[in-house]
C-alpha positions as CSV (number, residue, x, y, z in Angstrom):
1,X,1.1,-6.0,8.4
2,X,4.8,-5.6,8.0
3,X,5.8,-8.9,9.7
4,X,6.5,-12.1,8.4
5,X,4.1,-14.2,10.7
6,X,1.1,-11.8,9.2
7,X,2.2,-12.7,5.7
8,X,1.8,-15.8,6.5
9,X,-1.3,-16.4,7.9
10,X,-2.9,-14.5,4.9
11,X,-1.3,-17.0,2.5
12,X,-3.1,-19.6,4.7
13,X,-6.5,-17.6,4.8
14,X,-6.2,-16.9,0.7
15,X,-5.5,-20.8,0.1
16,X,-8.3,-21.8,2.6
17,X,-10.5,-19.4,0.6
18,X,-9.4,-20.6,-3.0
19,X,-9.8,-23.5,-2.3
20,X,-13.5,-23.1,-0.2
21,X,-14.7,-21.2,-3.4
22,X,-13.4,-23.7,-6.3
23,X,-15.3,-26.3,-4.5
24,X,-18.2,-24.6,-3.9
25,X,-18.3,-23.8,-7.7
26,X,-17.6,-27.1,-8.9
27,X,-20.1,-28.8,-6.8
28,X,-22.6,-26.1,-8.1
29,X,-21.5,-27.1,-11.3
30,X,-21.4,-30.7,-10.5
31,X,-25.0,-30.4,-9.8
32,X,-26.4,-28.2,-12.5
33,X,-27.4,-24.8,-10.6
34,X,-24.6,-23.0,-12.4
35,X,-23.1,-24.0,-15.7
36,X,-19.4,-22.7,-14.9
37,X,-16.4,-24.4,-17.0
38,X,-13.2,-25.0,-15.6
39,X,-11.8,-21.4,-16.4
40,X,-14.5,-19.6,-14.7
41,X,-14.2,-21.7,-11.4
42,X,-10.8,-20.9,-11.3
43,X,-11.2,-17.5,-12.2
44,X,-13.6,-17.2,-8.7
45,X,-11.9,-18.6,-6.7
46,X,-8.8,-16.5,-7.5
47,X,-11.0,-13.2,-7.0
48,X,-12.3,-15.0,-3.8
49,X,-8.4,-15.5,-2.6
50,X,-7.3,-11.9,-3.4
51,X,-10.2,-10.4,-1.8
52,X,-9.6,-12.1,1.4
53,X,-5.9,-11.0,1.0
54,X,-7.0,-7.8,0.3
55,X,-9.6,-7.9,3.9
56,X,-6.6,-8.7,5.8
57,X,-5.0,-5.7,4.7
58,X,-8.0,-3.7,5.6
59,X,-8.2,-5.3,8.8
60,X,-4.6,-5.3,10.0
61,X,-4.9,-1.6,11.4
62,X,-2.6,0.1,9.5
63,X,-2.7,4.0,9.9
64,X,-4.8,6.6,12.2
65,X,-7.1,3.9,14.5
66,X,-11.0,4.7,14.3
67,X,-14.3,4.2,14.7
68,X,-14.7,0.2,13.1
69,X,-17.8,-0.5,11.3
70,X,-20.2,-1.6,14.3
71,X,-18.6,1.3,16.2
72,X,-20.0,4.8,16.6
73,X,-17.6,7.8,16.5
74,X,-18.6,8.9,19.7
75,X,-17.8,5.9,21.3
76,X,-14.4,6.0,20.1
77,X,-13.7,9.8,21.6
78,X,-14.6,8.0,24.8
79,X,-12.1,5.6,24.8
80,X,-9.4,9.1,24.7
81,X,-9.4,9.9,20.8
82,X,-10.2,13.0,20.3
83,X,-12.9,14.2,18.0
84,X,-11.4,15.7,14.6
């Protein structure tokens, strides 16, 4: 998380995603299953952007490494953590 190369691939990922969520808006909008102004597209896509930002945070394995979501806590002791 501290790099620049990680930076940077998150700014990809949140531009990708901005830009993935502002269409998908404005072709909703475009063909009437939601009535969203300009202001309101923009505003979700931004939340969409930040909230990838914010899962590549999450996911960039910063701190004590543990069980992950599809992981049991046993399963992690086995691979030589030790149980707290």
């Amino acid at each position: 998380m501290w790099t620049a190369a990680f930076w940077k691939a998150t700014a990809e990922r949140a531009i990708r995603t901005f830009a993935q969520a502002l269409a998908a808006v404005l072709v909703a909008g475009a063909t009437n299953l939601v009535d969203a102004p300009w202001g309101a597209a923009f505003a979700t896509a931004g939340l969409a952007a930040l909230l990838a930002v914010l899962t590549a945070i999450g996911a960039s394995e910063v701190g004590g490494k543990g069980p992950g979501i599809t992981e049991s806590p046993r399963a992690a002791v086995g691979r030589g953590q030790r149980r707290a």
